[in-house]
ZADO-1210 file (C-alpha; in nm, 4 decimals, padded with zeros to 6 digits):
<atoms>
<atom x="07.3747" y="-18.8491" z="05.4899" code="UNK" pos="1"/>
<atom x="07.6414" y="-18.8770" z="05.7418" code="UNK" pos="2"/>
<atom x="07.6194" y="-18.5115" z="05.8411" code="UNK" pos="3"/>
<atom x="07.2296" y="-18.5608" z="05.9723" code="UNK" pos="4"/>
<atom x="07.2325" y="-18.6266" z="06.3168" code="UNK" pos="5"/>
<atom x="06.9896" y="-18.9154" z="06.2921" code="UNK" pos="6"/>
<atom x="07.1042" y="-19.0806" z="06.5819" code="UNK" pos="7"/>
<atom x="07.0591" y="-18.7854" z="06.8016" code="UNK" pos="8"/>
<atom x="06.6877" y="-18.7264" z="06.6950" code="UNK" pos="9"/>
<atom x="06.5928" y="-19.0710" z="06.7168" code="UNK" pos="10"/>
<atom x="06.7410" y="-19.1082" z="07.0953" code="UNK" pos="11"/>
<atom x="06.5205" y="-18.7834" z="07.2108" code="UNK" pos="12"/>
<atom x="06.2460" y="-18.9415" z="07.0690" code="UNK" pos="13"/>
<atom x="06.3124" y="-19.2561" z="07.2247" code="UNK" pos="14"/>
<atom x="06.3350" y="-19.0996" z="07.5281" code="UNK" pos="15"/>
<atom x="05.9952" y="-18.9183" z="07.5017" code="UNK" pos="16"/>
<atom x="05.8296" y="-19.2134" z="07.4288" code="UNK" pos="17"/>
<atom x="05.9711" y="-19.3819" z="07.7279" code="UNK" pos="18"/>
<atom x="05.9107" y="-19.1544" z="07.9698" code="UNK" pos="19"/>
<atom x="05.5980" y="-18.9303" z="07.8628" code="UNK" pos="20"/>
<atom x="05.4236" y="-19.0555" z="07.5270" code="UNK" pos="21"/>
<atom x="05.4003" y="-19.4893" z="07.4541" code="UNK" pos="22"/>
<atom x="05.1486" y="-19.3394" z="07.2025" code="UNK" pos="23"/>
<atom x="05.4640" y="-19.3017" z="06.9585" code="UNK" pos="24"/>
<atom x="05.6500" y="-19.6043" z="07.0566" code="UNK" pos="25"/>
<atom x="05.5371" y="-19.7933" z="06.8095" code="UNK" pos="26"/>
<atom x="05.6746" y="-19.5627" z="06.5008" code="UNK" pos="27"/>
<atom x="05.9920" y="-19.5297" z="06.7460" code="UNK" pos="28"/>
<atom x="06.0724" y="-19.8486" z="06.7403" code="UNK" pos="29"/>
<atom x="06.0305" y="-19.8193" z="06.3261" code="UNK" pos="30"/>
<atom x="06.2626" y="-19.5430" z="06.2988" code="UNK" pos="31"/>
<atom x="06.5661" y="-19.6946" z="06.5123" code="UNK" pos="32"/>
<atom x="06.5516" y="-19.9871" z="06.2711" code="UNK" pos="33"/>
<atom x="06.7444" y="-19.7460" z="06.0304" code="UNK" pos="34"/>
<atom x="06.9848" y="-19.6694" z="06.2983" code="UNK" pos="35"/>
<atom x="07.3174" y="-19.8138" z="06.1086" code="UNK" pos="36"/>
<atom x="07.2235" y="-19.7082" z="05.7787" code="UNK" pos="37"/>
<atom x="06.9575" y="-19.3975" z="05.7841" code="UNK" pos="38"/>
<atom x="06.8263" y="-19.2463" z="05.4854" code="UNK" pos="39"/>
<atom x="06.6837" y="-18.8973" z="05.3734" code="UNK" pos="40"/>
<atom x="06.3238" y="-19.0597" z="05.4245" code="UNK" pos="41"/>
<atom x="06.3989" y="-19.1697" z="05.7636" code="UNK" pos="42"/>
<atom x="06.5015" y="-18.8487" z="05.8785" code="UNK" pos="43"/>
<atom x="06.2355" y="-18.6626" z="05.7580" code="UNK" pos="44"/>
<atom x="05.9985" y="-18.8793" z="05.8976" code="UNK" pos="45"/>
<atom x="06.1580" y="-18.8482" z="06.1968" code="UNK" pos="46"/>
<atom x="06.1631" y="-18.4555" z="06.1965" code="UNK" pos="47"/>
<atom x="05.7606" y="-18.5317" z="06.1399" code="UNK" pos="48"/>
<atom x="05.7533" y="-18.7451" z="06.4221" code="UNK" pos="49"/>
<atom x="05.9027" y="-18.4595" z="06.6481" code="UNK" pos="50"/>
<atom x="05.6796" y="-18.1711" z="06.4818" code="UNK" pos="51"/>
<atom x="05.3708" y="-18.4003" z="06.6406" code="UNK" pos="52"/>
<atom x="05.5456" y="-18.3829" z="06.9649" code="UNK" pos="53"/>
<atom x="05.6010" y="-17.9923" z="06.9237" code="UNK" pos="54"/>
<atom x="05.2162" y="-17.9827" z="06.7925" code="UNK" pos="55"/>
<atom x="05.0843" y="-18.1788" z="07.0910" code="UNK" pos="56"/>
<atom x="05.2351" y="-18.0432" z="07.4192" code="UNK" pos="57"/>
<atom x="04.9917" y="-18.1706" z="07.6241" code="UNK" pos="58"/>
<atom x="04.9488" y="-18.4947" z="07.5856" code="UNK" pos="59"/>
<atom x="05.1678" y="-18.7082" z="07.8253" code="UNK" pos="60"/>
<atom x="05.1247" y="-18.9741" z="08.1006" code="UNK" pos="61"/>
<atom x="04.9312" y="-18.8767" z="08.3978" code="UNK" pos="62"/>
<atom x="04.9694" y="-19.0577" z="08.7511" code="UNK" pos="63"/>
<atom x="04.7361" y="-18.9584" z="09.0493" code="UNK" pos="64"/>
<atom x="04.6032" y="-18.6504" z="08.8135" code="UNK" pos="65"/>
<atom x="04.9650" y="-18.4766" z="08.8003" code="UNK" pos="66"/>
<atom x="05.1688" y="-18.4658" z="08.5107" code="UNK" pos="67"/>
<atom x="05.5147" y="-18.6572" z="08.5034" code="UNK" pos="68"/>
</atoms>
């Protein structure tokens, strides 16, 4: 398990949901609970959570009708 960069995945996602999509902050904040001890599960449920992002492009936070 130690060769998965789970850490890495889970801080771009983080950062997504931050910045562009709260819509995902919720399962976020569910996958960084495995932080210091990740599984196989975790990952790949991570990997989902970024193949949603990949699936939905469009979908971010709008201010004043532009796109941030």
């Amino acid at each position: 398990m130690a060769d998965l960069p789970y850490m890495n995945v889970v801080g771009a996602i983080l950062y997504v949901a931050v910045m562009t999509r709260p819509d995902i902050l919720y399962h976020t904040s569910i996958l960084a609970k495995f932080m210091s001890c990740p599984t196989v599960d975790a990952y790949d449920c991570a990997i989902g959570l970024l193949m949603y992002l990949a699936n939905d492009p469009d979908r971010c936070i709008t201010y004043n009708g532009s796109v941030v």
